[in-house]
C-alpha positions in Angstrom: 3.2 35.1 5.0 0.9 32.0 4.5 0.7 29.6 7.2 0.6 25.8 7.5 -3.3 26.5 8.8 -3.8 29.3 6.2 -2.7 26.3 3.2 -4.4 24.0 4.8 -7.5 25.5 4.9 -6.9 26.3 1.1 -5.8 22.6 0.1 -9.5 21.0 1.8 -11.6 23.1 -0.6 -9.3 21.8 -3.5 -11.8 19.9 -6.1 -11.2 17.3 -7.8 -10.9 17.4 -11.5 -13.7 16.1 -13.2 -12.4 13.6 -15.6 -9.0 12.3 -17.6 -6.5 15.1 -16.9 -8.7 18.1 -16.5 -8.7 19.6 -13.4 -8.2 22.9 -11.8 -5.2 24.4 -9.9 -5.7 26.6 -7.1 -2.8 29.3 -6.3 -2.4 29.8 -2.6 -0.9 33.8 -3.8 -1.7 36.0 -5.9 1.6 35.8 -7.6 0.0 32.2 -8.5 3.8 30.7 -8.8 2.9 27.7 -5.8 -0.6 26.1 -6.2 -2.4 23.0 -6.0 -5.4 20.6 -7.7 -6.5 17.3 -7.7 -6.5 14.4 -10.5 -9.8 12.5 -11.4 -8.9 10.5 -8.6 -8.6 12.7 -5.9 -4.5 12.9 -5.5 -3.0 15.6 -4.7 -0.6 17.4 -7.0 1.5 20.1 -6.4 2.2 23.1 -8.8 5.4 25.2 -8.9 5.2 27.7 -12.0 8.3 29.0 -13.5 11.6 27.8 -15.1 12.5 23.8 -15.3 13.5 22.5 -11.6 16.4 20.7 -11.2 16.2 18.0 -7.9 19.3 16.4 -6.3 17.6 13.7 -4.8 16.1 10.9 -6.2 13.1 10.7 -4.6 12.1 14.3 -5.7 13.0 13.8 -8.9 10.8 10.5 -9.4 7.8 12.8 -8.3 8.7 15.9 -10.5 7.3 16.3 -14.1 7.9 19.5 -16.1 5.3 20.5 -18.9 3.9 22.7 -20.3 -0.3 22.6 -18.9 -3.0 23.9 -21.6 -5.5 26.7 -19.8 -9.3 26.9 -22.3 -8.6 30.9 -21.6 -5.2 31.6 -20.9 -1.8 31.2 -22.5 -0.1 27.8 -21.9 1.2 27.2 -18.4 5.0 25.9 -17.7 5.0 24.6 -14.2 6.4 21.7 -12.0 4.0 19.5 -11.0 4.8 17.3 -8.1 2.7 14.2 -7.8 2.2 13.2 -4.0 1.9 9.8 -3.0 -1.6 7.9 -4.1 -3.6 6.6 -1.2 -5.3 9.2 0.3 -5.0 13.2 -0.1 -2.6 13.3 2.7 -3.7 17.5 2.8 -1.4 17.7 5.6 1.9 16.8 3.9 1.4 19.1 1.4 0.5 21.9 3.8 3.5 21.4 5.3 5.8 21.2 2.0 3.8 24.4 0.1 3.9 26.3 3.5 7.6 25.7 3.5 8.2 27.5 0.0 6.8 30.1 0.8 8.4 30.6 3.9 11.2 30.8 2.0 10.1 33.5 -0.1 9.0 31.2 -3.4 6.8 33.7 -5.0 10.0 36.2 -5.0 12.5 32.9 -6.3 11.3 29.4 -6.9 14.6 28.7 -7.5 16.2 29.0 -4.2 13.2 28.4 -1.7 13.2 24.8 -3.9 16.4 24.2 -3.1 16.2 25.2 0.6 13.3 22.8 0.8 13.7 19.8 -1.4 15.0 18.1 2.0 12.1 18.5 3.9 10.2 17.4 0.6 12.1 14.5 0.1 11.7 13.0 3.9 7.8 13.7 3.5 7.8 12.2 0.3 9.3 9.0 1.6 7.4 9.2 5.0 4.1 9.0 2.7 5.7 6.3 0.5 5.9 4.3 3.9 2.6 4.5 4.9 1.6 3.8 1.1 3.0 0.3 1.3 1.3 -0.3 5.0 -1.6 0.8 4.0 -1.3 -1.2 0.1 0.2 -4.0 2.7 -2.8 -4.4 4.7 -5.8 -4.2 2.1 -3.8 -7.3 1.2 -4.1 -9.2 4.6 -7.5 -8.0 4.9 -8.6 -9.3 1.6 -7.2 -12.5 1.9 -8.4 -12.7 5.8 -11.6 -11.8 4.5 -11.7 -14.7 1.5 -10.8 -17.3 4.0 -13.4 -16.4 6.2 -15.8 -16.8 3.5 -14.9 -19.4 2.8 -14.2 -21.4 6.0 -16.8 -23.4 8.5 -18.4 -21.6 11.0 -16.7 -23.5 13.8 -13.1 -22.1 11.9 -13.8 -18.5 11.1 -12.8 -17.3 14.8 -9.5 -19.7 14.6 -8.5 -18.5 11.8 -9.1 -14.7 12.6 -6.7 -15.5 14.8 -4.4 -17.3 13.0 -3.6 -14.1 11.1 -0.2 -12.8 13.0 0.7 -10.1 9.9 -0.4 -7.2 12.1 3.0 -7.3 14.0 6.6 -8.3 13.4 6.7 -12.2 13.1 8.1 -14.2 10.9 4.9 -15.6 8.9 1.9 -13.6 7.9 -0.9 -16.8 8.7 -0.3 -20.6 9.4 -2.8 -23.0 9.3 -2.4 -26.3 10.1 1.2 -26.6 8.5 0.7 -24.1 6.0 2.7 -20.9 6.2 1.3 -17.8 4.5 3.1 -15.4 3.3 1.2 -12.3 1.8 2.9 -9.9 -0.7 0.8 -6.9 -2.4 1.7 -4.8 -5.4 0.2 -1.7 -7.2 2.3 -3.3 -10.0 0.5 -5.4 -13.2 2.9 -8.6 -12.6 4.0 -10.9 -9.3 6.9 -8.3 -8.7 7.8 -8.4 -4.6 10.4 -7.4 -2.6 12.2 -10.5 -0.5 13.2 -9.8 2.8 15.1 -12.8 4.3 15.0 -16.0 2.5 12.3 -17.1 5.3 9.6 -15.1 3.1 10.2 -17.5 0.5 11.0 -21.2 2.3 9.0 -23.1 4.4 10.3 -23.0 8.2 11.9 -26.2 9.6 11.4 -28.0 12.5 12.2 -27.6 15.6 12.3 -28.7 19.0 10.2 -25.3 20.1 8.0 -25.8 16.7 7.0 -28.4 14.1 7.8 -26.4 11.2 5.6 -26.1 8.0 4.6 -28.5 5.7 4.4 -26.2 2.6 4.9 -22.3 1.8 2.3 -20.6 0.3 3.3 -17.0 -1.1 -0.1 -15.2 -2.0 0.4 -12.7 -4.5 -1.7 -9.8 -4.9 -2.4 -7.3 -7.2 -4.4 -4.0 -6.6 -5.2 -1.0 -8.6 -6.9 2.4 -7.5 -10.1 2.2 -8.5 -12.2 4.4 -10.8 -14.8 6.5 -9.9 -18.3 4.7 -9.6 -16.6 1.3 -9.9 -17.5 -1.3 -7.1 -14.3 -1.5 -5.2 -13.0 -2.6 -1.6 -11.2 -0.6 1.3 -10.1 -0.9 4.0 -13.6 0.2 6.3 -15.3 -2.2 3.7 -12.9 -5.5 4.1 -12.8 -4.9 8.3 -16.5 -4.4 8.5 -16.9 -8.3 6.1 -14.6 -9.9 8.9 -16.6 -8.3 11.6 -19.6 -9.3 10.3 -18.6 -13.1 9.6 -17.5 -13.4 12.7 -20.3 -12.1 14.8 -22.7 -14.5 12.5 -20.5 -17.5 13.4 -20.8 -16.9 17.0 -17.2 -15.5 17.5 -18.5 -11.8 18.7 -15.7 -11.9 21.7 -12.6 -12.1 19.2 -14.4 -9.0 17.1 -12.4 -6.1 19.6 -9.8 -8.5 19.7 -9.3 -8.4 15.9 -9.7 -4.2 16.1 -7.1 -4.1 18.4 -4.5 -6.0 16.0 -5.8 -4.5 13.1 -5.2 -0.8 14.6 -1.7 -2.3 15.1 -1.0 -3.1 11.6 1.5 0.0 10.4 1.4 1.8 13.6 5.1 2.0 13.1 4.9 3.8 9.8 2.2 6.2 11.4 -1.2 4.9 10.1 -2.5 3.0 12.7 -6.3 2.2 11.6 -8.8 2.6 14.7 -11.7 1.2 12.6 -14.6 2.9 15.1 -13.4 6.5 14.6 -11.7 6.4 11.3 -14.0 4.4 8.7 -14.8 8.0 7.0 -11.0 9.1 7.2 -8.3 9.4 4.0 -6.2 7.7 3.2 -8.1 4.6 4.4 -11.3 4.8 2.5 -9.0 4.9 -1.0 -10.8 2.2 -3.3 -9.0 -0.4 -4.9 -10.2 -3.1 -7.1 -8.0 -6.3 -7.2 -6.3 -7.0 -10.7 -4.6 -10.4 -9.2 -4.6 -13.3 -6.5 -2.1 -16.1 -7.2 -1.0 -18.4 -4.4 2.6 -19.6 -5.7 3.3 -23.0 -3.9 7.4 -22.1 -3.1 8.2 -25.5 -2.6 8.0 -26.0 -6.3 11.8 -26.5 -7.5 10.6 -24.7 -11.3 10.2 -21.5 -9.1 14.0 -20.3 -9.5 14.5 -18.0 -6.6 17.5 -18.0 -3.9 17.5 -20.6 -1.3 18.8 -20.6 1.9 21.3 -23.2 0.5 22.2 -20.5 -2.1 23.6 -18.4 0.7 24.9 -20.6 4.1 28.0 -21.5 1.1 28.8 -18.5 1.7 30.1 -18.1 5.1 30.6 -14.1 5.4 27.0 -13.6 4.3 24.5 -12.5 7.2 21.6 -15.4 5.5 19.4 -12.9 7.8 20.3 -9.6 5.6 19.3 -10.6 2.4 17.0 -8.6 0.5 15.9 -8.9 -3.3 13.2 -9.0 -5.2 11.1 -11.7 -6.9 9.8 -11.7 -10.3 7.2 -14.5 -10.5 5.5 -15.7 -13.5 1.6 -16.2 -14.0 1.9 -19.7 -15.0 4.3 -21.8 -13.7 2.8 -25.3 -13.8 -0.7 -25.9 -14.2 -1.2 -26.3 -10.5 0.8 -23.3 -9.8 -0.4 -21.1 -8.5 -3.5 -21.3 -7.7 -5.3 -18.1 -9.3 -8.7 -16.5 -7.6 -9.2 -15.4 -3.8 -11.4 -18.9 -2.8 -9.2 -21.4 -4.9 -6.4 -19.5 -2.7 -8.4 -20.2 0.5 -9.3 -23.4 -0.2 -6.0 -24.5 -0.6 -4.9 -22.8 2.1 -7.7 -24.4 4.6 -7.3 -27.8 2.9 -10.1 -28.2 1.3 -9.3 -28.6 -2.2 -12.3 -26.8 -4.1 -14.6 -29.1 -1.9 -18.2 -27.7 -2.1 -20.1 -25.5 0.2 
């Protein structure tokens, strides 16, 4: 029997393929029925030769595609091909799942040992499409944490470091002097975002314990894997800029500060990014290269979303519980939003495409 080290072993030598969709699969038997390879980009994809697989769950059978895979020396190939989640390799995951069928005797019947296992596949399939979003979820922070320490004065660069509060459970991603930020980040090519609580989308009140926000700006980001040998961002890259700024603007005691918070980010999902041991590490040196950054000023009344006032009519409605999501134009106005990283941090620090 093959074990989880045995696969594992296996998957790190995997290649990836060279370009488009050539790449090449290795079998972890002989009887060459459960196998892996990596895309062009590096992702991991898992093989299952045989007959047509039939998933009950939805999450496996979003991830499953049947075809028939040309071979330059051998006869056509009918496999499953199971497409693991994008950021990163995540070899361990599919250690596990491969090292599960054939525990279960796959080589002997794909057919059962799938269905004994699609379970397990599906939690580990969702577990990675957690960490996916916190990791997509904080390239976002980072790159707009990043743009507005560009672009802020020296004297502001450490206040505003620390003005960032996404890396934990609160209720706003950044406020600056009035001006709650909330950051949303999508693999998708429109604004497309997932609501959670009508707070996400209207500016907080006053208070007696707070003075409430002036505006709401929801920043809108768009990223995309990047290709190979095509300048992108990461993770290592974006922490190291913010490090760097704020060392040169004399606020070198709130760099472990901002390490700290940063390993925070996503802890609960299991990533938890300890930038002085893990700058090398997959899944957090995946490249992206931004497609979009749109602040969408949410006090606009053209922007046609649910309101608080929507909801409170409705008395048996837990406001708190709402969850939808957002579909938001590229124009809305010609103010809004505001389109480009520093005309997003200029109107978030105030200062209205000033110069410098």
């Amino acid at each position: 029997m093959t074990s989880y080290e045995e696969v594992l072993d296996q998957l790190s030598a995997v290649p990836p393929g060279t370009a488009g969709d050539d790449r090449t699969i290795t079998w972890l038997t002989d009887a060459q029925v459960v196998g892996f390879a990596r895309n062009s980009r590096g992702h991991l994809e898992l093989f299952l030769a045989g007959e047509q697989l039939m998933p009950r769950t939805g999450t496996v059978k979003s991830a499953i595609h049947y075809h028939s895979w040309h071979r330059d020396t051998q006869l056509p190939l009918s496999a499953n091909r199971i497409l693991l989640p994008a950021l990163g390799h995540f070899d361990q995951v599919g250690a596990f799942i491969a090292a599960e069928l054939l525990r279960e005797r796959a080589d002997a019947d794909l057919g059962r040992a799938f269905a004994v296992t699609e379970p397990l596949m599906e939690l580990a399939i969702k577990r990675l499409e957690i960490s996916q979003n916190a990791i997509l979820g904080l390239v976002g922070e980072l790159l707009l944490l990043d743009a507005l320490c560009r672009r802020a004065d020296d004297l502001h660069v450490g206040p505003v470091v620390q003005a960032w509060d996404g890396w934990r459970r609160s209720a706003r991603d950044l406020t600056w002097e009035g001006t709650g930020v909330e950051i949303k980040t999508t693999t998708r090519t429109t604004s497309s975002h997932a609501i959670h609580g009508v707070h996400q989308i209207e500016p907080f009140a006053a208070a007696d314990d707070n003075p409430g926000e002036a505006r709401l700006l929801l920043v809108s980001i768009g990223l995309h894997s990047a290709e190979p040998d095509v300048p992108a961002l990461s993770i290592p890259s974006l922490v190291e800029s913010i490090v760097e700024r704020l060392n040169a603007t004399g606020a070198s005691a709130l760099v472990d500060e901002f390490l700290a918070r940063v390993a925070m980010y996503g802890s609960e999902s299991g990533i938890g990014y300890e930038h002085p041991t893990m700058a090398n590490e997959a899944p957090f040196t995946a490249p992206f290269t931004v497609t979009f950054i749109r602040g969408y000023e949410m006090t606009d009344p053209t922007i046609q979303v649910l309101r608080r006032d929507d909801v409170v009519a409705h008395q048996h409605v837990d406001v708190r519980s709402l969850t939808f999501r957002v579909e938001l134009p590229a124009t809305i106005s010609i103010d809004n939003p505001v389109a480009g990283g520093r005309r997003v941090a200029e109107a978030i620090l105030g200062l209205h495409g000033e110069q410098g």
